[in-house]
C-alpha positions as CSV (number, residue, x, y, z in Angstrom):
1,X,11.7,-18.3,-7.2
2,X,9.1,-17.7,-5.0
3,X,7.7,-13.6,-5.0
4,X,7.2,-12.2,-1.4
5,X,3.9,-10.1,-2.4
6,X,3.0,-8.9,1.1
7,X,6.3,-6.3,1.1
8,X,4.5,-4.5,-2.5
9,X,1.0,-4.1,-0.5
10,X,0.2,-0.7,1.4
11,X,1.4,-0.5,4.9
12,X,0.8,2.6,6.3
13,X,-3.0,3.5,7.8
14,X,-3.6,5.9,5.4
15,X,-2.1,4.0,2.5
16,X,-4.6,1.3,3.5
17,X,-7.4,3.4,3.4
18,X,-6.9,5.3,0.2
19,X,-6.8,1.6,-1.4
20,X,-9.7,-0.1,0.2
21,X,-11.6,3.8,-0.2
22,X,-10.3,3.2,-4.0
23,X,-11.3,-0.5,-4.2
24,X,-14.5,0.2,-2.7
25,X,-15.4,2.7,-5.0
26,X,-14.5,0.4,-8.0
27,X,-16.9,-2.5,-7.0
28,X,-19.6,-0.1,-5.7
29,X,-19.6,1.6,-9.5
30,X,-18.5,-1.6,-11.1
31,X,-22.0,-3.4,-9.5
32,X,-23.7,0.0,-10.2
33,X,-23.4,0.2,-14.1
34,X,-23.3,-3.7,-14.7
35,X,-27.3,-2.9,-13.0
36,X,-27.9,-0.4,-15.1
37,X,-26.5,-1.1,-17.9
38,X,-28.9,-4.5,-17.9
39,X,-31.7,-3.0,-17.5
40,X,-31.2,0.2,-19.9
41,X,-29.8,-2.2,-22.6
42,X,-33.0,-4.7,-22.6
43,X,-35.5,-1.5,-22.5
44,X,-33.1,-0.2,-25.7
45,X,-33.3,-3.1,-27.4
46,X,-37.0,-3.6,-27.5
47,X,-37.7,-0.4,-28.2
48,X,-35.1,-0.3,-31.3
49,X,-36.8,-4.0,-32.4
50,X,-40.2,-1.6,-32.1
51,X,-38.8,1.2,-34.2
52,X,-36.9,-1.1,-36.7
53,X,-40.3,-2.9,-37.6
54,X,-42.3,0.4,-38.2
55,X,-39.4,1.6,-40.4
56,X,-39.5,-1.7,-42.3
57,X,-42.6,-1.6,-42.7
58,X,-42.7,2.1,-43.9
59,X,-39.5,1.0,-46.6
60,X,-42.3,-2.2,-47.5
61,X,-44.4,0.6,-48.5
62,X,-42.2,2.5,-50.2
63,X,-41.1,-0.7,-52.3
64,X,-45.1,-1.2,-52.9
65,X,-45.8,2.3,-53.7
66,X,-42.7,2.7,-56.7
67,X,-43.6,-1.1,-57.5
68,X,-47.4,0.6,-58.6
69,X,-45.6,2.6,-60.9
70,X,-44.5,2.2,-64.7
71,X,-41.2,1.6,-64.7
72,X,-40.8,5.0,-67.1
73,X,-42.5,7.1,-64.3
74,X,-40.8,5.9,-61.3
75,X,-37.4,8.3,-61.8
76,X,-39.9,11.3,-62.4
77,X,-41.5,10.9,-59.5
78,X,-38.4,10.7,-58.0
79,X,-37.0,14.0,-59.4
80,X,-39.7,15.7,-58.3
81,X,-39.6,14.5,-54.7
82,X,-35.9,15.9,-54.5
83,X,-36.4,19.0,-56.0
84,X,-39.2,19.4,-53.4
85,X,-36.4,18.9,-50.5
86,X,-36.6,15.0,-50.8
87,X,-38.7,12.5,-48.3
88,X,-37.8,10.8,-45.4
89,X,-35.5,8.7,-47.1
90,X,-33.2,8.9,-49.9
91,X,-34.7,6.2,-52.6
92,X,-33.2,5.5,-56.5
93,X,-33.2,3.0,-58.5
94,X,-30.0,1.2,-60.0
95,X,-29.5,-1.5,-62.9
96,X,-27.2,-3.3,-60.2
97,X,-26.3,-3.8,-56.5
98,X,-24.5,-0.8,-54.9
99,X,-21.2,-2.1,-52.9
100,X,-22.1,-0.9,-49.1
101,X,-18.5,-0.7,-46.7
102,X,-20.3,-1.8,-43.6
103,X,-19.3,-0.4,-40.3
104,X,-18.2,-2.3,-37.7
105,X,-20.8,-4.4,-35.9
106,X,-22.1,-4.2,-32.5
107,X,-25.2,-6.1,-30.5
108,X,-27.6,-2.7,-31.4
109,X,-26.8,-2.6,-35.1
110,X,-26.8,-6.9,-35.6
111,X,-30.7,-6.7,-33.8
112,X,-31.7,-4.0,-36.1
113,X,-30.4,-6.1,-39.3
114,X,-32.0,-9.5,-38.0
115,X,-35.4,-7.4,-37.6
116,X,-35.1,-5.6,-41.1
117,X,-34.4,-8.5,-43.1
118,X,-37.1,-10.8,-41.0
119,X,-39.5,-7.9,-41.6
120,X,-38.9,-7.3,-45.3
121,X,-38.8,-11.1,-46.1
122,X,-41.8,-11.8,-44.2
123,X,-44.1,-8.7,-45.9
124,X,-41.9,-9.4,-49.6
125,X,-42.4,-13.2,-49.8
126,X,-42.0,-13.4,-53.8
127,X,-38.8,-11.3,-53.3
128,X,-35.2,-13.5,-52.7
129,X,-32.5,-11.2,-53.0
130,X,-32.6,-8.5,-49.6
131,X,-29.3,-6.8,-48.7
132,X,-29.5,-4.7,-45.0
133,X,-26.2,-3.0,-43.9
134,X,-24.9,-0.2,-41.9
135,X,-22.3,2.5,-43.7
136,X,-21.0,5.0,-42.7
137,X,-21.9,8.5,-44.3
138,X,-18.5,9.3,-46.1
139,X,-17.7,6.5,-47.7
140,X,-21.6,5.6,-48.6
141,X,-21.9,5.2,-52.4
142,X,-25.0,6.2,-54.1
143,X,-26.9,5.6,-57.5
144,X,-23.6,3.8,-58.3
145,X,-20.3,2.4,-57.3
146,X,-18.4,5.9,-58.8
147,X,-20.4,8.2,-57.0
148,X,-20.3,9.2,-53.0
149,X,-23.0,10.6,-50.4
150,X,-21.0,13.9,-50.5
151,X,-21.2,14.0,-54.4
152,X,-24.7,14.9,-54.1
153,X,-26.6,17.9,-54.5
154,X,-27.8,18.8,-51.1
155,X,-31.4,19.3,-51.5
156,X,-31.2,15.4,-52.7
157,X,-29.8,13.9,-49.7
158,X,-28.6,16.4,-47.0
159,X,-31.6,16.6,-44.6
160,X,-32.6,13.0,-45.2
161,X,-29.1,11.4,-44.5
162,X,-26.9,14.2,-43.1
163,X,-26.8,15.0,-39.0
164,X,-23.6,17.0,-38.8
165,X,-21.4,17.0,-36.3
166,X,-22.7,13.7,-35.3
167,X,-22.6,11.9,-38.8
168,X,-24.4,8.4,-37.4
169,X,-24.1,5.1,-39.4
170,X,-26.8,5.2,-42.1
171,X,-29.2,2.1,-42.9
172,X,-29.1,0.6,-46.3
173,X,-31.5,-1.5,-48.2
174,X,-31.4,-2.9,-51.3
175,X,-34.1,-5.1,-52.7
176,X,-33.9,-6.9,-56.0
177,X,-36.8,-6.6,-57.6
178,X,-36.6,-7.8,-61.3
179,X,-33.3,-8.4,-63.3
180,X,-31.2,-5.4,-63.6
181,X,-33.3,-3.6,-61.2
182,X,-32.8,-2.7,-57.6
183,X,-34.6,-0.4,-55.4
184,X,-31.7,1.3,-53.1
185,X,-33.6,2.8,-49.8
186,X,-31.2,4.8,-47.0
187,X,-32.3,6.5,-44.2
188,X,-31.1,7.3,-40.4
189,X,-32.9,4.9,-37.7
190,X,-35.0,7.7,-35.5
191,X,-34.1,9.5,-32.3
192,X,-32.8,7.8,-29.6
193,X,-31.3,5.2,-32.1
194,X,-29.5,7.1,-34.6
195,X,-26.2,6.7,-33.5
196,X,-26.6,2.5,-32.6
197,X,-23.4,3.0,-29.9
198,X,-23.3,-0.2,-27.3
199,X,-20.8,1.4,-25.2
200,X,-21.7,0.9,-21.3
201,X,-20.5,4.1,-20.1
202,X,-19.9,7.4,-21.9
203,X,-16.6,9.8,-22.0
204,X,-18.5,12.4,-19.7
205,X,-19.9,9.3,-17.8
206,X,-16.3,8.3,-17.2
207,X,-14.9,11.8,-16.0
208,X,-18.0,12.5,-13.7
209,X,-16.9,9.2,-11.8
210,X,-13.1,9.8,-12.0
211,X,-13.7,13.6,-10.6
212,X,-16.2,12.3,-7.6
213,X,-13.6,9.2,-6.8
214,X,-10.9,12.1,-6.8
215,X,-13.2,14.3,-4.7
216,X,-13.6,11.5,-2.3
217,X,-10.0,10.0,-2.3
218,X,-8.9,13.8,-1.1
219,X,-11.9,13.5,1.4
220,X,-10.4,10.6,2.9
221,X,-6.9,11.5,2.8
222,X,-7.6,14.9,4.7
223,X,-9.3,13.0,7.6
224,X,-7.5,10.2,7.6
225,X,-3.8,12.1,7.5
226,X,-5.6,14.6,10.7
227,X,-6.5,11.4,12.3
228,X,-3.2,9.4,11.9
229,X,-1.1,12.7,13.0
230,X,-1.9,11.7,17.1
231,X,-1.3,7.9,16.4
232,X,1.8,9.2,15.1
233,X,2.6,10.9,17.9
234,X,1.6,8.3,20.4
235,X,4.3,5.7,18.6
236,X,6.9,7.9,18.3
237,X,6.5,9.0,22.2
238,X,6.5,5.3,23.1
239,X,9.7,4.2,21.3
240,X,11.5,7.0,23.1
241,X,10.0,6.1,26.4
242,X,12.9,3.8,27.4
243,X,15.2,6.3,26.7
244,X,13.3,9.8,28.0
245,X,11.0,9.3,30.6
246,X,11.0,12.9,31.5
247,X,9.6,14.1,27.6
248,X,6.2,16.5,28.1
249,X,2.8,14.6,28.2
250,X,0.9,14.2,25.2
251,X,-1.1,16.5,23.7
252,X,-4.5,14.5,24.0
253,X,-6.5,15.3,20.1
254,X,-8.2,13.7,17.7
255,X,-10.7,10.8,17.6
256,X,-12.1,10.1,20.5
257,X,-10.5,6.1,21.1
258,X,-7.0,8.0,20.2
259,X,-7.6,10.5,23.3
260,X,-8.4,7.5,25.6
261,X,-5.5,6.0,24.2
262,X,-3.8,9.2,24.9
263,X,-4.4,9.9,28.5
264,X,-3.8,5.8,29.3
265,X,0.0,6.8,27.8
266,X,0.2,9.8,30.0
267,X,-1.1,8.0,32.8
268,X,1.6,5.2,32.1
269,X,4.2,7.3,31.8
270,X,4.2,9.9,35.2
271,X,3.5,6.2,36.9
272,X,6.7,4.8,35.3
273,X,8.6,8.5,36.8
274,X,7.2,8.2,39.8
275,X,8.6,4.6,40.4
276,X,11.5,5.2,38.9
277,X,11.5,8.1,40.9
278,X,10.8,5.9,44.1
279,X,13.4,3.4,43.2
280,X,16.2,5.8,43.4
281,X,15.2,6.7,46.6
282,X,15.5,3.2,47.9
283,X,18.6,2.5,46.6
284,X,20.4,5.6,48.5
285,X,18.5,5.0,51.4
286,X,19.7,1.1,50.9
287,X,23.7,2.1,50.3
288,X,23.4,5.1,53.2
289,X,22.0,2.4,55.6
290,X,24.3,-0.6,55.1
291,X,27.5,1.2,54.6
292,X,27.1,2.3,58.4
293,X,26.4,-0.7,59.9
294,X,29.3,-3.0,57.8
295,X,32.0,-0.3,58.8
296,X,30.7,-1.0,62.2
297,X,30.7,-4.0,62.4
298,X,34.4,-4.3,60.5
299,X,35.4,-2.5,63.7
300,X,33.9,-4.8,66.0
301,X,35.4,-8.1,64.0
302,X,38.8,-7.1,64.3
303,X,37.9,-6.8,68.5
304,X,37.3,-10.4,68.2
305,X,40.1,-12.5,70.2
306,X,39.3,-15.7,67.8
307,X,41.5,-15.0,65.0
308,X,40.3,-17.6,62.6
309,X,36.6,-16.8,63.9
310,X,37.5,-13.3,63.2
311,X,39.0,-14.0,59.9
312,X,35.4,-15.6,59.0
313,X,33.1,-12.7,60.1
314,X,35.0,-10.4,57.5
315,X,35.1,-12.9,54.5
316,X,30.9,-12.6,55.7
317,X,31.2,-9.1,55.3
318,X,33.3,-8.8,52.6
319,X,30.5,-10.7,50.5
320,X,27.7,-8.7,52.0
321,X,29.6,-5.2,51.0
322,X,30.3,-7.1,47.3
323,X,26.3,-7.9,47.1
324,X,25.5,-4.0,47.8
325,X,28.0,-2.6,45.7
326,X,26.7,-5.5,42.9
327,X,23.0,-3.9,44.0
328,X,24.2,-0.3,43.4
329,X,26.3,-0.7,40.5
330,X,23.3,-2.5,38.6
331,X,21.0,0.6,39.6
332,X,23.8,3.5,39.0
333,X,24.5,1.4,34.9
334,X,21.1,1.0,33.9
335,X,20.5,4.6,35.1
336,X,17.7,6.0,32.8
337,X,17.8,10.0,33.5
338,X,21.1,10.3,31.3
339,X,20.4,12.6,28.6
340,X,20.0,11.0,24.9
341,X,22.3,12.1,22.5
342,X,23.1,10.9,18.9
343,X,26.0,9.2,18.4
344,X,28.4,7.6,16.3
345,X,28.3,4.3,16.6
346,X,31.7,3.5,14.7
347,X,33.6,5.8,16.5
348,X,32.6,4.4,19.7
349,X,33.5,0.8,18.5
350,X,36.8,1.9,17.7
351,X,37.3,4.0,20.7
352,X,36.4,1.0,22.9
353,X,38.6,-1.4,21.0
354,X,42.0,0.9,20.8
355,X,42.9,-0.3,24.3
356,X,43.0,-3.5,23.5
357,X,44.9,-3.3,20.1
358,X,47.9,-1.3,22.0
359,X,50.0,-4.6,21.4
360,X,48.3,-6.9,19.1
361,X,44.9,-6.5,17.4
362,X,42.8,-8.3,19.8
363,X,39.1,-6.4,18.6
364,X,38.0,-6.0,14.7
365,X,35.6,-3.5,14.2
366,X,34.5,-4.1,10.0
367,X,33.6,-0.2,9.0
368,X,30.1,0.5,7.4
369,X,27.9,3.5,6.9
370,X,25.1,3.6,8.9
371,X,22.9,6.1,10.3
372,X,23.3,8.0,13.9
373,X,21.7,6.2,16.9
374,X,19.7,8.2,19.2
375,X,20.8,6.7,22.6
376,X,22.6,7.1,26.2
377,X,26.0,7.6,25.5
378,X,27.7,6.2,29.0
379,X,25.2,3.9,29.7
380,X,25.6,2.5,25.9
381,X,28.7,2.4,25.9
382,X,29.0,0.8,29.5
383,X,27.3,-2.3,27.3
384,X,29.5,-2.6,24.4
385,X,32.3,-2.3,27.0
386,X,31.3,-5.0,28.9
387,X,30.2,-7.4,26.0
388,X,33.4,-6.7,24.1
389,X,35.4,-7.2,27.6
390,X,34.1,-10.5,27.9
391,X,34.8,-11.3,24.2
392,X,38.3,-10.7,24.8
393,X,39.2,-12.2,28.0
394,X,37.1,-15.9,27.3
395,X,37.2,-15.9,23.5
396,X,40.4,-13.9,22.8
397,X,39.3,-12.3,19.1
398,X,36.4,-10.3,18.2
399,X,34.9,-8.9,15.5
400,X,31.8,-6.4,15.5
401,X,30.0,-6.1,12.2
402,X,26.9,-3.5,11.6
403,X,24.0,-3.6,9.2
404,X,20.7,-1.8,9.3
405,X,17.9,-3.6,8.9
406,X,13.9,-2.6,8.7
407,X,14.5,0.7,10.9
408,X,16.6,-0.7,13.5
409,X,20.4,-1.4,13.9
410,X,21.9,-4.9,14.4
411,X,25.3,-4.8,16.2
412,X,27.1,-8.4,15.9
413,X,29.3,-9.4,18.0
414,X,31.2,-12.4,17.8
415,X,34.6,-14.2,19.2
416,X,36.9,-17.5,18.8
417,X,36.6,-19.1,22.0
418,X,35.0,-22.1,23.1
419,X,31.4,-20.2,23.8
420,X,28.6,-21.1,25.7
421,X,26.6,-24.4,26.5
422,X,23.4,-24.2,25.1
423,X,21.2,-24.9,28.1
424,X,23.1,-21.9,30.0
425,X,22.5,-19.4,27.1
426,X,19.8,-17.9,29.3
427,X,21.4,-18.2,32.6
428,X,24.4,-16.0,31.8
429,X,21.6,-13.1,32.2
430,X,21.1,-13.5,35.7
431,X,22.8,-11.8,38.2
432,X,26.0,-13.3,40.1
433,X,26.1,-16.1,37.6
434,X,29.2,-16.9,36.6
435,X,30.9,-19.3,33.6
436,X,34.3,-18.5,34.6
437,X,36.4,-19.6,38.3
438,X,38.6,-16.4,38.5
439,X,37.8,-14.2,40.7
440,X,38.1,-10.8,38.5
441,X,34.2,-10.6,38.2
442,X,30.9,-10.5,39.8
443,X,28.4,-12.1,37.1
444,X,26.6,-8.9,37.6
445,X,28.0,-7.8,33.3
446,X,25.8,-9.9,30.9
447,X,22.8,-8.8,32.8
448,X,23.7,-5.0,33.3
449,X,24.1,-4.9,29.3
450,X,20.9,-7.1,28.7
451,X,19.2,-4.1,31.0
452,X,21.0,-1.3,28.8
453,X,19.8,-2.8,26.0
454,X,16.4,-3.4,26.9
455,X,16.1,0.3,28.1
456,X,17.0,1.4,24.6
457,X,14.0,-0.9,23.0
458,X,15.9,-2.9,21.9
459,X,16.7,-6.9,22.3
460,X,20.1,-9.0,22.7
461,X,20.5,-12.9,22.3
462,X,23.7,-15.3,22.3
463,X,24.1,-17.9,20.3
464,X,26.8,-20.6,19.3
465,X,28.5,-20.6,15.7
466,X,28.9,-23.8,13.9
467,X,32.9,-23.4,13.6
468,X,33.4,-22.3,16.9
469,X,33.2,-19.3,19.4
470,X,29.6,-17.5,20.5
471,X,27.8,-14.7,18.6
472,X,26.2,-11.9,20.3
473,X,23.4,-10.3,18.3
474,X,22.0,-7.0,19.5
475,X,19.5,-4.9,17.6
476,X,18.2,-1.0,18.9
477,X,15.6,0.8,17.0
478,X,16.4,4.0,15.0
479,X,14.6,6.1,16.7
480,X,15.0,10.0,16.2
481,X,14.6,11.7,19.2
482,X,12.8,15.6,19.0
483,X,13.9,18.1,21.7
């Protein structure tokens, strides 16, 4: 099965922007410390390399120094160094090798070990036996498997091995001098290398990024939300164009494109009243002028002497007083000043379809929730009328089904009858076109709905089902209109 992922991205402006703000931010930082972290880790690394051969060679001296001793003499000397607060690092001699836990390994703490060892073998050639490790201070033994760091006296090891709170990984060496005889050197590696961490960024690292990316996310969504609030606006206002022509101009704020924007709407719209507007006018001053002179000339037909030519000049006028009245009807249905009002749509199927189930159920209207519709009542109405009249009368049964669908209603409309041919799907739109010989209609119905509908935003196509009988599908935005 195939996974849609479009319908899980962002959709909304301000979505969009809080993402790619987001996404932005990640790459810009990720780019960032990948940089730095390079360049601080190669300059850490040679100078650790530097520091780790100046303490090998300092523990090569220490070896070299006890080595000078009698054997007798060298725990003496040793004594007395701790009781005098202890050296630099903490030194004894065992009989055996000391078990070290080491800690876990990183890429700071394997380059010290490789220089250590490379160091001590290089300056202790006559010496096989070198053991480097890292352990951490509470489970470090000393002078012998039994006895731990924290054992100790403190004037022994405490300032040599011991940085409280920060406890760092100590550096163990053990060289094997003689049989039954090791010299057991600890010590912390010096300041800025004590604590041999290889993490790229840091805990307080980590919340100074997430509190500036928060700082700028809120940024964004504060101008973006002011920004998006006109665009808003401007959408809404044009989805209930069609249906309120006369709603107050626009307020024009915010960006300067969305002003332009604005004022080009405005502009649009008193131009849309005014012909509108003008349109009216035309049409009264088209029925007040014609209705004169037909009546007139009724009058003078029936004066005629030639009956049959007199029979023929008012079938003429008959048609011409059918065309105006078609004309007029077609303005008065499509009427867009009627106020908009929310409706129920159900209620208004069912109310439309009662007349015709009187005697047998001729219209099936299947029940469904769905939301109010913001529309013009008569004018609506005056659609479903006509589309459901039509059902009846050429296809006999209908059934109206309703759904909601990605904020707009779908009204389905479907019959039994023989439906349409396909290359005349289109035609039945335009005006005085006609399927049917009887003589009840004017071919003026498909097209005042189509007109209805398209005044409401919304769009209206016919098609032909597979077992018979044609299928009107009509779908209106859901719109909310504010007073």
């Amino acid at each position: 099965m195939k996974v849609n992922w479009i319908k899980y991205l962002p959709h909304s402006l301000v979505s969009r922007t809080l993402w790619l703000t987001l996404l932005s931010v990640i790459l810009a930082q990720s780019i960032a410390t990948s940089i730095w972290y390079t360049q601080t880790k190669y300059s850490e690394l040679e100078g650790l390399r530097s520091t780790s051969v100046s303490m090998a060679n300092n523990f090569i001296s220490t070896t070299h120094f006890f080595q000078s001793l009698p054997t007798k003499y060298r725990h003496i000397i040793l004594n007395q160094l701790r009781n005098l607060g202890g050296t630099r690092f903490f030194v004894s001699f065992n009989q055996k090798e000391i078990h070290i836990d080491p800690v876990e390994s990183n890429e700071m703490r394997k380059t010290a070990i490789s220089v250590f060892q490379h160091e001590l073998h290089k300056k202790l050639p006559h010496i096989k036996t070198i053991k480097v490790a890292f352990s951490d201070p509470k489970s470090l033994h000393v002078l012998s498997n039994d006895i731990l760091l924290s054992d100790l006296p403190k004037s022994w090891a405490h300032y040599t091995l011991s940085l409280d709170p920060l406890n760092p990984p100590i550096l163990v060496v053990q060289i094997n001098l003689a049989k039954n005889e090791w010299i057991y050197i600890a010590a912390l590696l010096p300041s800025p290398y004590e604590m041999m961490t290889d993490e790229v960024i840091s805990s307080k690292q980590m919340l100074f990024i997430f509190f500036i990316t928060a700082l700028l996310m809120t940024s964004t969504y504060l101008l973006i939300r002011r920004q998006v609030k006109p665009l808003k606006r401007l959408a809404h206002a044009a989805n209930a164009l069609s249906l309120d022509i006369d709603q107050p101009p626009l307020k024009e704020e915010g960006a300067s494109e969305l002003i332009t924007a604005t004022k080009a709407f405005n502009r649009m719209q008193m131009r849309l009243k005014r012909y509108i507007e003008d349109r009216e006018r035309l049409f009264s001053s088209i029925s007040h002028d014609l209705k004169t002179p037909i009546t007139r000339l009724r009058i003078r037909a029936e004066l005629i002497e030639d009956e049959q030519r007199s029979i023929k000049f008012t079938q003429d006028l008959d048609e011409l007083e059918i065309m105006v009245k078609g004309a007029l009807q077609a303005v008065k249905d499509t009427e867009i000043h009627e106020n908009v009002e929310p409706i129920n749509v159900i209620d208004l199927l069912n109310n439309i379809a009662e007349s015709y189930n009187l005697h047998r159920q001729q219209v099936d209207i299947i029940p469904t929730n769905i939301p109010l519709l913001y529309c013009k009542p008569l004018a609506f109405k005056r659609c479903l009328s006509n589309l459901i009249d039509n059902g009846v009368r050429y296809g006999h049964n209908v059934t109206v089904t309703l759904q909601t669908r990605l904020h707009s209603l779908y009204i389905i409309i479907s019959d039994t009858g023989p439906g349409i041919p396909e290359n005349q799907l289109e035609e039945v739109f335009k005006p005085h076109f006609r399927l049917a010989k009887d003589k009840d209609g004017h071919g003026l119905g498909m097209g005042i709905a189509k007109n209805i509908i398209h005044g409401h935003g919304g769009e209206i196509t016919l098609s032909n089902k597979k077992e018979g009988g044609l299928e009107i599908s009509i779908s209106i935005p859901l719109i909310h209109i504010k007073n």
